[in-house]
C-alpha positions in Angstrom: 6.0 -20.8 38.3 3.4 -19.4 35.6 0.4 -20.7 35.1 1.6 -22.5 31.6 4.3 -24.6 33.8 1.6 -25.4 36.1 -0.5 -26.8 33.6 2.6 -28.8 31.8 3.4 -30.0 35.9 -0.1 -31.1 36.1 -0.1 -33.1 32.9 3.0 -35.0 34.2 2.1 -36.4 37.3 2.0 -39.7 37.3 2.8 -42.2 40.1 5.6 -44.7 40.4 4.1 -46.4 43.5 0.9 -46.7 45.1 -1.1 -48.7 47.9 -4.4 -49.4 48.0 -7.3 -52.3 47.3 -7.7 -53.2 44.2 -10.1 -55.1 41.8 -9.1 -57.2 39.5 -8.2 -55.9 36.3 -8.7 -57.8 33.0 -5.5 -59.3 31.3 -4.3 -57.6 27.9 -5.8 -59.4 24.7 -2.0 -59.6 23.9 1.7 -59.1 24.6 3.3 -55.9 23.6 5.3 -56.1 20.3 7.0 -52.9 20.9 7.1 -53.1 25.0 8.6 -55.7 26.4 8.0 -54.5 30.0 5.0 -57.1 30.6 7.8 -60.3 30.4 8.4 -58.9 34.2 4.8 -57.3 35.3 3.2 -60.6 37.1 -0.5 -58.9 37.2 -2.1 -62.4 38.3 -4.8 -62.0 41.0 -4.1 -63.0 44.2 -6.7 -65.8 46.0 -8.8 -63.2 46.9 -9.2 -61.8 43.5 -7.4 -59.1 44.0 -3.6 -57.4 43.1 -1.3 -57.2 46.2 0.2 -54.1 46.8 3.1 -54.7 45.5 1.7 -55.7 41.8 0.2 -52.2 42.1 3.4 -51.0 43.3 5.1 -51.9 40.5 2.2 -51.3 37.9 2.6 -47.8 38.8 6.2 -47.3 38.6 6.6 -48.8 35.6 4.4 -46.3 34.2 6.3 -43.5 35.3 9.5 -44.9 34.1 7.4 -45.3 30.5 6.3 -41.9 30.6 9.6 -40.5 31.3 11.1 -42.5 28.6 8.7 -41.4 25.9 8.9 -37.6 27.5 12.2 -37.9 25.6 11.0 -39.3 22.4 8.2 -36.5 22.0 10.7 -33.7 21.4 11.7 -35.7 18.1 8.6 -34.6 16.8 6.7 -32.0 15.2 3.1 -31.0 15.1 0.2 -28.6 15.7 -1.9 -27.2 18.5 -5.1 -25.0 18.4 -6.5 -23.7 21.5 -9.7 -22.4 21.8 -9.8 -20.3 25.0 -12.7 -18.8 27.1 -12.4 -16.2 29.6 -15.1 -16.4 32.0 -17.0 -14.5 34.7 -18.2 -15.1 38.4 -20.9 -16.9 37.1 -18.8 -19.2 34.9 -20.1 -17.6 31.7 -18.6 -16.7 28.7 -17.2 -13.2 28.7 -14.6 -13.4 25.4 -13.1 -16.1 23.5 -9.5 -16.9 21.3 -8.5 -19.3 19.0 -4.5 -19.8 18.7 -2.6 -22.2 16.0 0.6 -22.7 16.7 3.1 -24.8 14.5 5.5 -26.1 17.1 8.8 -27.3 15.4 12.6 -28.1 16.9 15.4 -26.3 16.5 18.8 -27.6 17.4 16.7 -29.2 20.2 15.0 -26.7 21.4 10.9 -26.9 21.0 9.8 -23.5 19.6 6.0 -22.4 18.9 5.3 -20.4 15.6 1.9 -18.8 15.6 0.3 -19.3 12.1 -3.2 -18.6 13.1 -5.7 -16.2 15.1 -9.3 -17.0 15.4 -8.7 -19.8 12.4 -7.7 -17.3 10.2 -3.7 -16.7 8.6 -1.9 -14.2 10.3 -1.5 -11.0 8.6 1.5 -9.9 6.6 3.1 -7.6 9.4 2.5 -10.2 12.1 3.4 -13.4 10.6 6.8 -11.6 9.4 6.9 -10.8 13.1 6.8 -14.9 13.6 9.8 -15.2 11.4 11.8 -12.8 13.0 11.2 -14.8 16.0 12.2 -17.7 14.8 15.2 -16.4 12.6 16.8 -15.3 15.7 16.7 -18.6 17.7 17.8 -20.1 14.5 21.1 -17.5 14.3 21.6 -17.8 18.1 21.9 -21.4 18.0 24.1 -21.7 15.1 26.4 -19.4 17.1 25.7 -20.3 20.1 29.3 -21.2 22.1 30.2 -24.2 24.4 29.9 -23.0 27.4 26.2 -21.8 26.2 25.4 -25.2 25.1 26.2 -26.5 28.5 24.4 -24.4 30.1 21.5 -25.5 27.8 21.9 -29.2 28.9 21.8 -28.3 32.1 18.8 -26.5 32.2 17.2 -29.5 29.9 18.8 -31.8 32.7 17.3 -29.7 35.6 13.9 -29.9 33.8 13.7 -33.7 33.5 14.8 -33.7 37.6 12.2 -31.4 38.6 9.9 -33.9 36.7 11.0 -36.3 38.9 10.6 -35.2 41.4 7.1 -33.7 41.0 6.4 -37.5 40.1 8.0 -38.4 43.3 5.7 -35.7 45.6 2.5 -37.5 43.7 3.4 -41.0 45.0 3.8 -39.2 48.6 0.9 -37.5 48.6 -1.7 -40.4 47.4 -2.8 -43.4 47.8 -3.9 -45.6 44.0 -6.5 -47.9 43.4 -7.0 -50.1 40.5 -11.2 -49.6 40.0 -11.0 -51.7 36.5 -10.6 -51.6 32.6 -12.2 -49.3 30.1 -11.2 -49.1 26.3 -9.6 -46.0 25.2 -8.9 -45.1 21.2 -9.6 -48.8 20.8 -7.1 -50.0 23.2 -8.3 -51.8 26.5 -6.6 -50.1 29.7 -6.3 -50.2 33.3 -8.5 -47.6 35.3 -6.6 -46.2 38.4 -7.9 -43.5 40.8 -5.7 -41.8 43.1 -6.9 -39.8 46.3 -5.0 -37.6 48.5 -3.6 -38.8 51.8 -4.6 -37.6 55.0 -1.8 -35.9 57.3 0.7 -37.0 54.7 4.5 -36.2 55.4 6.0 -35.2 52.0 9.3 -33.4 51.6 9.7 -33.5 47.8 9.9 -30.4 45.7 6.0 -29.9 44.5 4.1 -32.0 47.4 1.8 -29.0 49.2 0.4 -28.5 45.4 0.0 -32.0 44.4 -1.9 -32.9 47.3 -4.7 -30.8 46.7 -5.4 -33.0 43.2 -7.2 -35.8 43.0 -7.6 -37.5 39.9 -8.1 -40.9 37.5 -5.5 -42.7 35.0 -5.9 -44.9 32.3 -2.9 -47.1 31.5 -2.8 -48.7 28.4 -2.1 -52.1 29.2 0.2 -53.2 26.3 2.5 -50.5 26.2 2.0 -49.8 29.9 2.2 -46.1 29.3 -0.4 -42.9 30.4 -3.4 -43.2 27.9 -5.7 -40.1 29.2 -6.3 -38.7 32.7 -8.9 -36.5 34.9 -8.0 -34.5 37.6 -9.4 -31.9 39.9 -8.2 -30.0 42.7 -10.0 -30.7 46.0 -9.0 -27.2 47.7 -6.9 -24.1 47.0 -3.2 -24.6 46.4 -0.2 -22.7 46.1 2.0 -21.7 43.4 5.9 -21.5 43.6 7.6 -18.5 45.7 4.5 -15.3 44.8 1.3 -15.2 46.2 -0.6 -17.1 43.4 -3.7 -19.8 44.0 -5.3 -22.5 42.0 -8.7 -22.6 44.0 -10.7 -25.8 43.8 -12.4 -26.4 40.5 -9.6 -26.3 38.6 -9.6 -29.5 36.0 -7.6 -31.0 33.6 -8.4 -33.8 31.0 -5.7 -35.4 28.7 -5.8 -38.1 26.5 -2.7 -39.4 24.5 -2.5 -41.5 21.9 0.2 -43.6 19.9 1.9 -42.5 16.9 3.8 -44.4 15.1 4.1 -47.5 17.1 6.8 -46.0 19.1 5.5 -42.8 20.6 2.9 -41.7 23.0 1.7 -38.1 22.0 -1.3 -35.4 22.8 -4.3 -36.3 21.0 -6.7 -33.9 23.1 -6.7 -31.6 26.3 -9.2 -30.2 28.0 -8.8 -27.8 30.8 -10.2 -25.2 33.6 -8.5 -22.6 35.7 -9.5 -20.6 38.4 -6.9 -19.1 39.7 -5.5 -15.6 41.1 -2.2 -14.0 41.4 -1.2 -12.0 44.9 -4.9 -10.0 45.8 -5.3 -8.8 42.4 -5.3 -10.4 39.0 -7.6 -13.6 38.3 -7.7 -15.9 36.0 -10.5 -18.2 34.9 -11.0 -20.0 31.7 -11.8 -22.8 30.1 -10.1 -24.1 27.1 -9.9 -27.2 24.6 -6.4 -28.2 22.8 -6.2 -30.4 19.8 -3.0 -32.0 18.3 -2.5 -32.7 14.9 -0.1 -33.2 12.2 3.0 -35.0 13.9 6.0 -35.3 11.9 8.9 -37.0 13.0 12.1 -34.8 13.1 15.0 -35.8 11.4 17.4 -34.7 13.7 20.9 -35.0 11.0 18.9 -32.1 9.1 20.6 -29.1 9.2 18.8 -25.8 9.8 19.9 -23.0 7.6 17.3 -20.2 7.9 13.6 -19.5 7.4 13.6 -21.1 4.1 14.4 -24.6 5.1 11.8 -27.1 6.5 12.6 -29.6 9.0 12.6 -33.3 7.2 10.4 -36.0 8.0 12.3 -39.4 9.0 
């Protein structure tokens, strides 16, 4: 697994179960117009003020079945990212810094990342022709591409949304949620939810010995019922896939999502800090800051015909 696919697997967990105590949350200032999950979600306190652990059962799976519904929905869409990333020392100081705009675009459903800036400046003549080389050729492969490579295509899209669930399944054996309150986020009110690792915790799905060295706190929007920004940390060193690679504790991730055009959840912001090492030798530790912008809708009838054409807006 590299370290990019870590950091996409850690910006997907979210739980589809959960037990714990919880305090009562408040109720949404009204129903969903565009969800209509909340017809089934009874969140109404027990006697002792609080949700059972069933309601929070069910509060959390719902979520993940949200999130992996609008997973699908965000590849009809277009935008782009800047990342300003710090490499740092022992000490946790600065030692070099990037900037990197991409413009990431679709093509015959595939997401693809187009560099358009360095440092917040254009790209050069020689590299940016480089960029639509790059792109040219995806282009030409897929408008060639035959039907036993489109299977296999679906198939590995397939295997990715699996290996989603199942990460999602290895958080809910590895923790144990607890509903701590509400808090507004982007002018929305949400629940707050805090999950902890379990002690001595038998988990067998794909993804469980990493996960369970993260602790971390949701906020789930409570109209839409879907993952409105998250925090987590890992509590001790973990280990990466089938090399000899490490994500030691202090490694943090931030996200916070917000909705686009009251339909889709999408990347507003994301923070993040790795330290991490690969076999004895090669470390990495940075910190960096992600901002989205500029999301288009895909018009998925368009038909791409080379450099020259741009995707449509729906």
């Amino acid at each position: 697994m590299t370290f990019r696919a870590l950091l996409l697997a850690l910006l997907l967990a979210v739980p589809p179960g959960a037990t714990a105590q919880e305090l009562t949350p408040s109720a949404p200032e009204k129903p969903s117009q565009v969800n209509q999950i909340l017809e089934t979600l009874d969140l109404t306190p027990g006697p002792d003020g609080k949700l059972s652990p069933a309601q929070m059962q069910e509060l959390t799976r719902r979520v993940a079945e949200n999130f992996l519904d609008n997973y699908k929905k965000e590849r009809d869409y277009t935008f782009v990212r800047r990342e300003v990333q710090n490499t740092l020392d022992g000490k946790d100081q600065v030692k070099s810094s990037e900037t990197k705009t991409h413009d990431i675009s679709q093509i015959y459903g595939e997401q693809v990342w187009r560099l358009i800036e360095k440092n917040d400046k254009p790209l050069d003549a020689k590299d940016a022709a480089k960029e639509d080389e790059k792109i040219q050729k995806i282009i030409d492969k897929r408008k060639n591409e035959s039907e036993d490579d489109r299977k296999k295509r679906e198939a590995k899209d397939a295997k990715q949304i699996e290996d989603l669930r199942e990460f999602v399944r290895a958080v809910v054996e590895t923790h144990t949620f607890t509903l701590v309150g509400s808090e507004v986020v982007d002018g929305r009110d949400a629940w707050v939810i805090e999950g902890e690792p379990r002690e001595h915790s038998e988990a067998h799905e794909k993804g469980a010995n990493l996960v369970s060295k993260f602790r971390g706190r949701l906020w789930i929007d409570k109209s839409d019922v879907q993952l409105a920004k998250f925090d987590i940390e890992a509590t001790d060193t973990a280990s990466v896939g089938w090399v000899l690679a490490r994500i030691h504790k202090g490694t943090r991730v931030l996200l916070q999502r917000s909705r686009i055009n009251d339909e889709v959840w999408l990347p507003q912001s994301l923070s993040y800090k790795l330290d991490a090492r690969v076999a004895l030798f090669k470390g990495y530790k940075v910190d960096a800051q992600v901002t989205y912008r500029d999301y288009k809708k895909f018009r998925t009838s368009s038909k791409i015909v080379g450099m020259g054409e741009v995707p449509a807006e729906k």
